[in-house]
N, C-alpha and C positions, 0 to 999 in steps of 0.2 A: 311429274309427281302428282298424283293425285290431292285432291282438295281435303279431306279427312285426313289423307297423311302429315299434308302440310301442316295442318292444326292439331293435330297429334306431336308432332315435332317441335313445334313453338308453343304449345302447353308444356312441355317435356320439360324443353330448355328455361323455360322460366320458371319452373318448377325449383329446376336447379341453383336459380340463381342465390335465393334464402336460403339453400341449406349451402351453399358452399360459404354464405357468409355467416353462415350460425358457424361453421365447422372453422371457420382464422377467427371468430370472438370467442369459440370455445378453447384456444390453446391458454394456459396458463402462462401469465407475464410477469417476466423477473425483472425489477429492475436494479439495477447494475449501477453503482455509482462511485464515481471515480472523479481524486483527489484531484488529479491532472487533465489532459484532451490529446486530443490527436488517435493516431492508432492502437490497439491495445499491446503490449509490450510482451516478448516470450514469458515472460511470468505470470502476465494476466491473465495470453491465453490460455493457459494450463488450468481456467474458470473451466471451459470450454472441456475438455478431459471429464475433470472430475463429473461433470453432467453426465457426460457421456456414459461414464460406467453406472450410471443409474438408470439409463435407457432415455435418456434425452436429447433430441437436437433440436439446434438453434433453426428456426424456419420450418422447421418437418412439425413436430408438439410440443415446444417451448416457444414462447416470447421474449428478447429478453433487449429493456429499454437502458439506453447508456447515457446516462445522466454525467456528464464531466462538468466540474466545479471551478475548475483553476486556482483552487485556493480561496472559491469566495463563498467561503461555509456562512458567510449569514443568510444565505440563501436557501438553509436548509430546511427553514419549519414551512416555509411557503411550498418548499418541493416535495416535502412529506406530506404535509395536506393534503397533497393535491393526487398523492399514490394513493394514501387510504380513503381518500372520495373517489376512487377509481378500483377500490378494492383488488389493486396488484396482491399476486399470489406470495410473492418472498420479495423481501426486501434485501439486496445484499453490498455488505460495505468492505471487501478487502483489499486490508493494505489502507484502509481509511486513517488518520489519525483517532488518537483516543479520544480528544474530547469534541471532536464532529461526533463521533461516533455516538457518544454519550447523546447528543443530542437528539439523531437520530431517532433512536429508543424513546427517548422523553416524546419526541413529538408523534409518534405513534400509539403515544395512549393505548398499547399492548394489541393494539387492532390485527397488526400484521406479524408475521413472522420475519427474523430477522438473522440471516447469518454473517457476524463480523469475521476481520481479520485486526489483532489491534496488539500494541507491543506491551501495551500497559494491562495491571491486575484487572481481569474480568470483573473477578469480586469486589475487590476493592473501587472499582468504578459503580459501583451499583448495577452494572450489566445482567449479573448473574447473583442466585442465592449462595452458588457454591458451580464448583468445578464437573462434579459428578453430576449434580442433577439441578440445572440452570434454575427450572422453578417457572419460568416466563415465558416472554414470547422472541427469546435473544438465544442465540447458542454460537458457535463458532470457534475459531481457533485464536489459542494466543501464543506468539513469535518471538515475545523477551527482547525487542527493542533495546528497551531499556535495562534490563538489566544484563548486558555484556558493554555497556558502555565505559566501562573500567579500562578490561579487558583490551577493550580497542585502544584507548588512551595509551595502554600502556605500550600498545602494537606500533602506533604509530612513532611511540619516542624511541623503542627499537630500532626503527627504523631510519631515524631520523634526529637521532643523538645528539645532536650539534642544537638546535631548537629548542631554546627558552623560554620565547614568547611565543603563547599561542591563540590564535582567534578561534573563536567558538560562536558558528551562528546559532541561531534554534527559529524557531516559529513562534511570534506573541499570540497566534491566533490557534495554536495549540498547546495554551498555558501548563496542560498538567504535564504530557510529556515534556517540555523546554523544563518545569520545575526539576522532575526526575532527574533529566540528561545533568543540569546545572549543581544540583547535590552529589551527585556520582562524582563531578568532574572536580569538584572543588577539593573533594579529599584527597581524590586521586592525585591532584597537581600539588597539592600540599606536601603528599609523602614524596613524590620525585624531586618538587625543589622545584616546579615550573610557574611559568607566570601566568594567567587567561584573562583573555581581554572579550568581553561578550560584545556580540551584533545579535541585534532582532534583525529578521528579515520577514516579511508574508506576503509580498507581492514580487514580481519580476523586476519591477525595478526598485524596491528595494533590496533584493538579491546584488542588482547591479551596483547600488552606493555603499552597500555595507562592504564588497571588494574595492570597491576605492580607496576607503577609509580603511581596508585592510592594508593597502599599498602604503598609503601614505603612512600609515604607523609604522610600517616593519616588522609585521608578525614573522617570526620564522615558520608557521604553519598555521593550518587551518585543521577544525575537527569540526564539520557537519555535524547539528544533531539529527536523529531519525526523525522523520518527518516525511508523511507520504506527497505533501504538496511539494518537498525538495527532491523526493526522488524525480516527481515530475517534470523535473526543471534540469535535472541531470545533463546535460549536453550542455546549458549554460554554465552551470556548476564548472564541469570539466573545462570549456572553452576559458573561463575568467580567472581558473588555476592555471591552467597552461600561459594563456598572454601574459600574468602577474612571475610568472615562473617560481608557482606556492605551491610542497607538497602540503595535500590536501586529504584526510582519510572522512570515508562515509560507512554509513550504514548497511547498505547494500552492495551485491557485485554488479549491477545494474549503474552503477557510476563507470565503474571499472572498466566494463566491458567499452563503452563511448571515448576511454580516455584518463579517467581518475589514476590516481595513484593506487590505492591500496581501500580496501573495505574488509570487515567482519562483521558476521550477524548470523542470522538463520535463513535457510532455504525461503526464500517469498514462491518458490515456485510450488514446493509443495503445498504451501500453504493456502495457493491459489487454486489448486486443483482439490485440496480437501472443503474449499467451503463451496466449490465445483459438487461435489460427493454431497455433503447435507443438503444444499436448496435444494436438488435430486430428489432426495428422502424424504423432504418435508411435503413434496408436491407429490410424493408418492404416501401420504397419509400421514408419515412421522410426526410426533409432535416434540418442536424445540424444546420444551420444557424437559423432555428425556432425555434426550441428545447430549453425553457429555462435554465439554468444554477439551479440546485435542490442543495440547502444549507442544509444541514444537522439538524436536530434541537434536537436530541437523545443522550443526554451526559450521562457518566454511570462510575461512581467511583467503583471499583472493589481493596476487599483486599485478600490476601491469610494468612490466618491464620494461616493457620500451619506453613508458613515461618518468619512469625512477631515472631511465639514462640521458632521458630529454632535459632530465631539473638535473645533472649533476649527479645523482643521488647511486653510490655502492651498497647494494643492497648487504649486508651482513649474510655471512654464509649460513647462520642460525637461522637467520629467520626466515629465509626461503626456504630450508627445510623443515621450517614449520608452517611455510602456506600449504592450501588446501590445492591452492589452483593459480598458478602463473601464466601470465597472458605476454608472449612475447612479442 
């Protein structure tokens, strides 16, 4: 090789090297934060989808940072700080609890854009001005967690008829949903004639002492509240209802699927894929503030069969022709 070519070729190349590193600091970065760890779940990945149909992929002109929590939301204003000193492009929280979520928001000081996933009143949490036209720098979908939690209550004594006494955990470290679920459940047991014996639970192991003391009292059942740090916890959830041999009803089919008895709620998967669809939009110019607030409208009763027949439990012929989805 000639000596001009050589130096042509290593001017070239390091030429190259600043622009290829301007072109990975030029992708816009989501980050991604989640109540649980580990791998992301068929629900979550369905984030991934909804990008997609906006012309986004992860690696190719997306960023997108996976911040998993474990349940330890006091850690959220130091991790939000530290996105908007880093001016991340969208902040996104689905499937978060509502009042992480609330925090979120608060500690962004309206800097960044923000697409939730949350079971509680948008409005009503200060999230949004209104449904239609958010007003801020929040937009997202809301799923009604909470308000099918009747509904289930009622699912589950269908099912489970013989069941007076019931445990109810919730999350203290998501006060406003655990307040919801616990108002819902107290009428509802009032009108049936049942008894509810509450557990806080917010860590793993207290997850694991609140079933002991389930054992030891003799709850005839357990009713999960929605809670995204419990969904994450799900395979222990199942594991500690199966070894107790406690039917058990949850919020999501995502219990179900690992094991659970029975759940009702709304699609998380759509839901997951539509706040997929707006961080999309927003990094394509959209501004949250227009962006309506999308209600969920896809509810879906799911039972596991083989686990009704593991606790004993004859499922009524009614009500398996009112699931959505039997897992045999």
């Amino acid at each position: 090789m000639r000596r001009r070519d050589f130096i042509t070729l290593v001017g070239g190349t390091a030429a190259a090297w600043p622009l290829a590193a301007r072109a990975q600091q030029a992708r816009p970065v989501i980050a991604f934060l989640r109540a649980g760890s580990g791998p992301l779940s068929p629900d979550e990945s369905a984030f991934w989808k909804g990008l997609g149909e906006t012309g986004y992929v992860e690696g190719q002109n997306v960023t997108i940072e996976y911040h998993p929590l474990e349940g330890q939301y006091e850690r959220l204003p130091t991790l939000v700080a530290d996105l908007v000193a880093r001016h991340v492009a969208v902040i996104a929280t689905p499937g978060f609890s509502t009042t992480p979520t609330v925090t979120v928001a608060k500690a962004t000081g309206g800097a960044i854009p923000i697409v939730f996933g949350v079971g509680g009143d948008p409005v009503g949490l200060g999230l949004v001005a209104s449904l239609a036209r958010p007003g801020g720098n929040a937009t997202g979908v809301n799923f009604f967690v909470g308000g099918v939690v009747s509904k289930r209550f009622g699912l589950l004594h269908d099912l489970v008829p013989s069941a007076l006494r019931v445990g109810v955990m919730v999350n203290p470290n998501n006060p406003s949903q655990a307040e919801e679920t616990l108002a819902q459940l107290n009428e509802a047991a009032r009108v049936l004639g049942l008894q509810l014996q509450i557990f806080n639970a917010g860590t793993n192991r207290e997850i694991d002492t609140a079933f002991e003391t389930i054992a030891r009292d003799h709850c005839d059942a357990l009713f999960v509240g929605p809670d995204a740090f419990f969904a994450s916890r799900r395979v222990q959830f199942a594991t500690l209802a199966a070894r107790d041999h406690l039917p058990a009803s949850y919020s999501t089919r995502q219990y179900v699927e690992v094991g659970g008895l029975m759940s009702y709620g709304t699609s998380l998967t759509e839901m997951f894929r539509q706040v997929g669809v707006y961080a999309g939009r927003i990094l394509n110019g959209a501004k949250p503030a227009e962006l309506p607030v999308v209600q969920s409208t896809k509810f879906e009763f799911v039972i596991n069969l083989q686990t009704a027949r593991a606790l004993g439990i004859a499922v009524p012929s009614g009500v398996l022709a009112s699931a959505d989805e039997v897992i045999e």
